[in-house]
C-alpha positions as CSV (number, residue, x, y, z in Angstrom):
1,X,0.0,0.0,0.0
2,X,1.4,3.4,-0.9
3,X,2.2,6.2,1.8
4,X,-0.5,8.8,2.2
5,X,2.2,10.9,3.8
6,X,5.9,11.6,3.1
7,X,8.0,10.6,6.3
8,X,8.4,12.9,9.6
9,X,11.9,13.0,9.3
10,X,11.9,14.4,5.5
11,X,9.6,17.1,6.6
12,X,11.7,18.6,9.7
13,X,14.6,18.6,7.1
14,X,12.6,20.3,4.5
15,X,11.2,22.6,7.6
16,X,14.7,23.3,9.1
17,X,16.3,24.5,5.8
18,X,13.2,26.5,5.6
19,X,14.2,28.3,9.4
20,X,17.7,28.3,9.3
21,X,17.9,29.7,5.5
22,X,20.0,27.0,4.0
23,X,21.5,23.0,3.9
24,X,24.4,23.5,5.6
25,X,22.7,25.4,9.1
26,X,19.6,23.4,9.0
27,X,22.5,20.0,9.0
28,X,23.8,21.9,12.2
29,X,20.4,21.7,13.8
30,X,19.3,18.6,13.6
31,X,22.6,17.1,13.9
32,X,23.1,15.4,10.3
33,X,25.5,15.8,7.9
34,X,24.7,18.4,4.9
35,X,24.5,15.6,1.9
36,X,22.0,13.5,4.7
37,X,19.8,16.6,5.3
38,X,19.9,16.9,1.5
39,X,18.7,13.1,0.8
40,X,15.7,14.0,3.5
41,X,14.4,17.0,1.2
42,X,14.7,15.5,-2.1
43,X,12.9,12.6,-0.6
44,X,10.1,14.9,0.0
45,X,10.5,16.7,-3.2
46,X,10.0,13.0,-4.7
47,X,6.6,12.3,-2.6
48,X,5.3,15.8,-3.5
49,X,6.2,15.1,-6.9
50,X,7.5,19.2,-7.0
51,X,10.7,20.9,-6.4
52,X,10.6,23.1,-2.9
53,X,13.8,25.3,-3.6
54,X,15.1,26.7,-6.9
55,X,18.9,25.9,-6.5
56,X,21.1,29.1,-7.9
57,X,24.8,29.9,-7.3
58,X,23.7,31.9,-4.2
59,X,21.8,28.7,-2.7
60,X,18.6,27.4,-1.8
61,X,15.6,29.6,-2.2
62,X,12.0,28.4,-1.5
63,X,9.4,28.6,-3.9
64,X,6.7,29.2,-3.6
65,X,4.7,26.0,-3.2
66,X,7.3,25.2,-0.6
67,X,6.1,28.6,2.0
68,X,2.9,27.5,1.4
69,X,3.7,23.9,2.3
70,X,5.2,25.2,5.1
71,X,2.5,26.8,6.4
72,X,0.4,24.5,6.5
73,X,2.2,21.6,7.7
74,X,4.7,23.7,10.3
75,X,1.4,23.8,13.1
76,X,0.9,20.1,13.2
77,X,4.9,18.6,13.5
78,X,5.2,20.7,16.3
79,X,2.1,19.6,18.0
80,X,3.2,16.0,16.9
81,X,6.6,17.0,18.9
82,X,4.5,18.6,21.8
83,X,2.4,15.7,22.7
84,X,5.2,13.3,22.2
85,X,7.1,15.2,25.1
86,X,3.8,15.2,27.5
87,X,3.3,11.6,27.1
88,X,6.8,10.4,28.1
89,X,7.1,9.6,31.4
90,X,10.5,9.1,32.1
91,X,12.2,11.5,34.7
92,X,12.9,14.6,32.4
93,X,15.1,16.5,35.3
94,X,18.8,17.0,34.4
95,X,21.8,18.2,36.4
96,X,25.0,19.5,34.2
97,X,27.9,20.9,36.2
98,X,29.9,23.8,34.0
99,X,31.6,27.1,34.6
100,X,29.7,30.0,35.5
101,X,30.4,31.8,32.1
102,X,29.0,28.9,30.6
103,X,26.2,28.5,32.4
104,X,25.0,32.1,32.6
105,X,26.4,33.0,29.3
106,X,25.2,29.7,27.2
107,X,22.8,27.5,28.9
108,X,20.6,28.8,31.0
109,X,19.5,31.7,28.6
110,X,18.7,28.5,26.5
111,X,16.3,26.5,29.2
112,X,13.1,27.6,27.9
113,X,14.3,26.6,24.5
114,X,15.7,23.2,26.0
115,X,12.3,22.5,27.5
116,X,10.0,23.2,24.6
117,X,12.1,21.4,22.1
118,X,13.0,18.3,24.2
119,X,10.3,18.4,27.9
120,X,13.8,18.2,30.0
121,X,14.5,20.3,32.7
122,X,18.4,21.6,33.1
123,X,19.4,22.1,36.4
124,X,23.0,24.1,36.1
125,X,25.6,23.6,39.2
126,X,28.1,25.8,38.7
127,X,31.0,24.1,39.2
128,X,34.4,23.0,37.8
129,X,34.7,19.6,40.4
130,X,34.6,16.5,38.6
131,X,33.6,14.5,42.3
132,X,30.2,15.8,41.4
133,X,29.9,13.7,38.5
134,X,31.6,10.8,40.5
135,X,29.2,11.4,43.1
136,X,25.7,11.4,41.2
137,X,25.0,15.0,41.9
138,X,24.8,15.5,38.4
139,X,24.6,13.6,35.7
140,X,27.2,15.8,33.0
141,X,29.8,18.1,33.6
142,X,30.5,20.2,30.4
143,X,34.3,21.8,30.8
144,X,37.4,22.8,28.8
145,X,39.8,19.8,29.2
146,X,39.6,18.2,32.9
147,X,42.0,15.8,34.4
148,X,39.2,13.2,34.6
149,X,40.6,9.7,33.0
150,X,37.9,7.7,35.0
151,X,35.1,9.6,33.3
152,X,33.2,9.2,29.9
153,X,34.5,12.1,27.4
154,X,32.9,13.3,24.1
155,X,34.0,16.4,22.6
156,X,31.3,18.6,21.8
157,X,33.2,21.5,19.8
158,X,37.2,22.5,19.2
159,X,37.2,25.6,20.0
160,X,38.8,28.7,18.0
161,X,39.2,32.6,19.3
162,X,39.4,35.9,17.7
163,X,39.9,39.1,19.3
164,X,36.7,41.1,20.2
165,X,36.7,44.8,21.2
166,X,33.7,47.8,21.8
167,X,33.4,49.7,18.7
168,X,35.1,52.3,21.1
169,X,37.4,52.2,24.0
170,X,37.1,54.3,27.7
171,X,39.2,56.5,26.5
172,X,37.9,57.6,23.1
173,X,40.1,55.2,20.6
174,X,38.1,53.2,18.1
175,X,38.5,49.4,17.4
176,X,42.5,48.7,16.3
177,X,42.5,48.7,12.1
178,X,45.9,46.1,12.3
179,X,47.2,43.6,14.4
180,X,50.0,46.5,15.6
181,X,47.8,48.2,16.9
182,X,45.7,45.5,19.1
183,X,49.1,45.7,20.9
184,X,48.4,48.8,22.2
185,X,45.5,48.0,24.1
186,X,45.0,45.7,27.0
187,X,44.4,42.4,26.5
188,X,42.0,41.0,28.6
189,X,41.9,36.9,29.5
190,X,40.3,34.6,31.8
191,X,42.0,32.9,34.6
192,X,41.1,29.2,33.3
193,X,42.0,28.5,30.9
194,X,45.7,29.8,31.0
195,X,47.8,31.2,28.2
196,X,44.8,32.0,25.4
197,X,46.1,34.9,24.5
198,X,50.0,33.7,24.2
199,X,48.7,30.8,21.9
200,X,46.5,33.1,19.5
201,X,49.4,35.7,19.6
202,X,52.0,32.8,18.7
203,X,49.7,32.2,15.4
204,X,48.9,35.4,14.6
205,X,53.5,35.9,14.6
206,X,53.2,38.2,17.2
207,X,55.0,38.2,20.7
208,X,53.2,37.8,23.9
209,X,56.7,40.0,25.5
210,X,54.8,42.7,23.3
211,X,51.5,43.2,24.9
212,X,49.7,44.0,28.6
213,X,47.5,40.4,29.7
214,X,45.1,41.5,32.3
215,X,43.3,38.5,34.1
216,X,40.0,38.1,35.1
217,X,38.3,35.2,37.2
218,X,36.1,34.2,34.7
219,X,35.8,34.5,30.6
220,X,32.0,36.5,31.7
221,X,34.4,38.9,33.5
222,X,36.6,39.7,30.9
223,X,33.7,40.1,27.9
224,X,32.2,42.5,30.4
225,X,35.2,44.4,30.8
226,X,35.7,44.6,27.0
227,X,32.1,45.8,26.7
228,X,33.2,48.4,29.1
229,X,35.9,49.0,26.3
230,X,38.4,48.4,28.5
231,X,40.5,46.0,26.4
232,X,40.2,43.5,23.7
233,X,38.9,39.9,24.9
234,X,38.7,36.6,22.8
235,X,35.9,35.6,21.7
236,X,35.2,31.9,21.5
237,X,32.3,29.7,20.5
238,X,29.3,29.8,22.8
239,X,30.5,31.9,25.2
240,X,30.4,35.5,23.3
241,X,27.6,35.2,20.5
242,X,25.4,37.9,22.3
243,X,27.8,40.6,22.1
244,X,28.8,39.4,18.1
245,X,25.3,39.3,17.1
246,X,24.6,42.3,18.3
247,X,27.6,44.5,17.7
248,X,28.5,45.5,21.3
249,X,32.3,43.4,20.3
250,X,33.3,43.8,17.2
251,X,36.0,41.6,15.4
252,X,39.4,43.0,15.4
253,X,41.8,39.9,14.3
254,X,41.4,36.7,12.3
255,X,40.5,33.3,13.7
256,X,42.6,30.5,15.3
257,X,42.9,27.4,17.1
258,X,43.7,28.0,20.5
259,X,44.2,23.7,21.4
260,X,40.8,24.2,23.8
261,X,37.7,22.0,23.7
262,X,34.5,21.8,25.1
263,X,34.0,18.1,26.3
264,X,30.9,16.5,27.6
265,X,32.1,14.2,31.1
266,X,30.2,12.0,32.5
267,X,30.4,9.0,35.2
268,X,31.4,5.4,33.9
269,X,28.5,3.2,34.5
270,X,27.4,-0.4,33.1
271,X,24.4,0.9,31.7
272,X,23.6,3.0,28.8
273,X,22.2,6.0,29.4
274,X,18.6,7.1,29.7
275,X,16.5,8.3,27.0
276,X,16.0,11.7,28.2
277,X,20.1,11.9,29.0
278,X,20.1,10.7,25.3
279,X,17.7,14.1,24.2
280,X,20.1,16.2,26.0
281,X,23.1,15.0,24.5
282,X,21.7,15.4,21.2
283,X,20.0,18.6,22.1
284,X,23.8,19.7,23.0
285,X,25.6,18.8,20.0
286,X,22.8,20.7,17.5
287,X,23.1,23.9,20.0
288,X,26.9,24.1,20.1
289,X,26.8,23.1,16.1
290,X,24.9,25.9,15.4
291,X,27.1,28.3,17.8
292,X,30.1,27.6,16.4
293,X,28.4,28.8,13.0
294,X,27.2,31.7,14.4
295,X,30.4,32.8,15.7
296,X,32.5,32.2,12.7
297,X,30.3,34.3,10.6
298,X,28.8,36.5,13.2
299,X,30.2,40.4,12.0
300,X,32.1,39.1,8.8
């Protein structure tokens, strides 16, 4: 017997594309590679028997069969996603340990989003102490690179930097037009993780001997102080989208691999884990997938 309806998955691809404006962002959200987001659509193109994009040199543009497709099948997936959330009834409470710029800078302005899209609850402890992992008090720790060998690891991005700075400085100086002149400003950097600013610096072929370091306790302390334009700050994944987006920081340096990740810990046990820990992790990877997009064409 032939399908009366094209499958689920095909339409949140076709419906993602739509949202995030192209293949490659839509892959970012719902964690699939760019040629498998691509299969999904064309398999809806086939059941519909139409195309949904004109495909130019510029990229995908809906047509206009696909808006109105959109519109009227967007309203009944997401009450297909809301009920499936209300009718599970496995425990949908979640403890993460992570820093405190992480956790006020990253997750917690993304709870709401975390419980609509997935019915989990986050509960964030602020804390950089892998015993509370080892302990049960939460389920996931989300750092930089811990000394942890007896916990579960999975990277969740690589992370890069670029120098960040207010449009204008305290006292009157506008963003630095070379990499000469960054010099000449403050450089602002977090405690943990030590030495950011000497490894970008080492890349970009300039010596850290050269410039003025000030440290701050956390990464949240030293964005606010370049919003203050009291220095330049880098900017990483995650952690600095707000101010990108926005334009409070402005770019003033290329990109680079500072040897940082982001990796998910969690304690060894013989069992897999749950199905709502399983919704979080994916949850995770799409969210910091589609950060690390943001930030490296945020302003560019």
């Amino acid at each position: 017997m032939a399908r009366s309806s094209p499958p689920i998955e095909a339409i949140e691809a076709f419906m993602a594309v739509l949202d995030q404006g192209g293949i490659r962002a839509a892959a970012g959200q719902l964690a699939l590679s760019p040629s498998a987001t691509s299969r999904r659509v064309a398999t809806l193109e086939a059941f519909l028997g139409a195309p949904l994009f004109d495909r130019t040199d510029s990229g995908l543009r809906p047509t206009v069969a696909a808006r109105r497709y959109y519109d009227q099948v967007a309203p009944a997936v997401r009450a297909i996603g809301r009920a499936s959330i209300m009718t599970d009834t496995a425990a949908t409470r979640i403890t993460i340990a992570t820093s405190h710029s992480v956790a006020i800078r990253w997750l917690m302005p993304r709870a709401a989003d975390l419980l609509r899209d997935t019915g989990l609850h986050l509960d964030v402890l602020p804390t950089r102490d892998p015993d509370v992992l080892r302990s049960g008090e939460a389920q996931f720790g989300l750092w930089g690179a811990t000394e942890a060998d007896d916990l579960s690891q999975e990277c969740i991005i690589d992370v890069s930097a670029r120098p960040v700075v207010a449009p204008r400085s305290f006292d009157g100086r506008n963003a630095p037009a070379s990499l000469a002149e960054m010099l000449t400003f403050p450089l602002l950097a977090p405690a943990q993780p030590a030495g950011v600013w000497s490894r970008w610096l080492a890349q970009a072929g300039l010596s850290p001997m050269d410039a003025t370091v000030i440290d701050h306790a956390t990464m949240a302390l030293a964005y606010e102080a370049a919003n203050a334009g009291l220095g330049i700050a880098l900017a990483i994944p995650m952690l600095c989208e707000r101010e990108l987006i926005s334009g409070a920081l402005v770019p003033c340096g290329p990109i680079f691999p500072i040897g940082e990740r982001y990796i998910l810990y969690s304690a060894q046990r013989r069992f897999n884990r749950t199905e709502p820990e399983t919704r979080l992790l994916h949850w995770l990877r799409r969210e910091a997938a589609s950060s690390v997009q943001r930030f490296m064409t945020a302003a560019d």
